[in-house]
C-alpha positions in Angstrom: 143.9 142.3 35.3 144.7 142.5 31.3 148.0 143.9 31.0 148.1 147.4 29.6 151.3 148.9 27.4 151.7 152.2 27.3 153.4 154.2 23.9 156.7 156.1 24.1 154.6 159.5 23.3 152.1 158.5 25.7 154.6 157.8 28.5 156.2 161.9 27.2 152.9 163.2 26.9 151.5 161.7 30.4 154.8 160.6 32.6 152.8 162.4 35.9 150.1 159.9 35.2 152.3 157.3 35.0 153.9 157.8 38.0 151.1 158.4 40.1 149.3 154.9 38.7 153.0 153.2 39.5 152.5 154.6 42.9 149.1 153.2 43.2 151.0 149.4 42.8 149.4 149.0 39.1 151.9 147.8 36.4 153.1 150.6 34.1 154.9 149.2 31.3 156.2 151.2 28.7 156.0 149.5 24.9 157.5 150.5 21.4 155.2 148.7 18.7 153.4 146.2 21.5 157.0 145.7 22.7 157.7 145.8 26.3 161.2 147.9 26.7 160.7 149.2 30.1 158.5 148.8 33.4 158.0 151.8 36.1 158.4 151.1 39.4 158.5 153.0 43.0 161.7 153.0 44.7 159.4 152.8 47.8 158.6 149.4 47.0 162.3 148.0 47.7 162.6 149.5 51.5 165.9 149.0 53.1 166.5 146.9 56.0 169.1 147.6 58.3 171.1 144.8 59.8 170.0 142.2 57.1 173.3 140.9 56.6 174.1 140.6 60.2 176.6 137.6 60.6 176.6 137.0 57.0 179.5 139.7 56.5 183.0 139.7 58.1 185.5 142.2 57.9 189.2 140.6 58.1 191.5 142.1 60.6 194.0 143.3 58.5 191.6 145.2 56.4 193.3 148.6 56.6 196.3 147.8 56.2 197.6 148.0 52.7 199.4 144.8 51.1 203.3 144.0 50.9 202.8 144.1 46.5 201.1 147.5 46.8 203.7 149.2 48.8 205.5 150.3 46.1 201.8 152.1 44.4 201.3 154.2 47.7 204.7 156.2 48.2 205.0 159.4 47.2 206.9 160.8 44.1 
């Protein structure tokens, strides 16, 4: 597949386009002067997977409870 740049005014001018071809898994990339500045992407394509960190994260005992230097910081005036 030969890679395909799209202009800043064509990006303004057609950003529904754009989206819809981003959606469709092709690679929008948005160029100034046959630079590549930014690439569109779906949010759909990074799902979220619950419970991926499972026994990789551990929340300390004392957690809530706020520490003997910061005493001072949380009395009132």
């Amino acid at each position: 597949m030969k890679k395909r740049y799209y202009t800043i005014h064509e990006a303004k001018t057609s950003l529904s386009k754009l989206i819809q071809r981003a959606l469709r898994g092709e690679e929008v990339v948005i160029a100034k002067r046959n630079v590549p500045l930014v690439k569109l992407t779906t949010l759909a394509a990074e799902k979220v997977r619950l419970g991926r960190f499972k026994g990789q994260v551990e929340i300390a005992k004392d957690f809530d409870e706020t520490p003997s230097d910061f005493v001072d910081y949380t009395k009132g005036s």
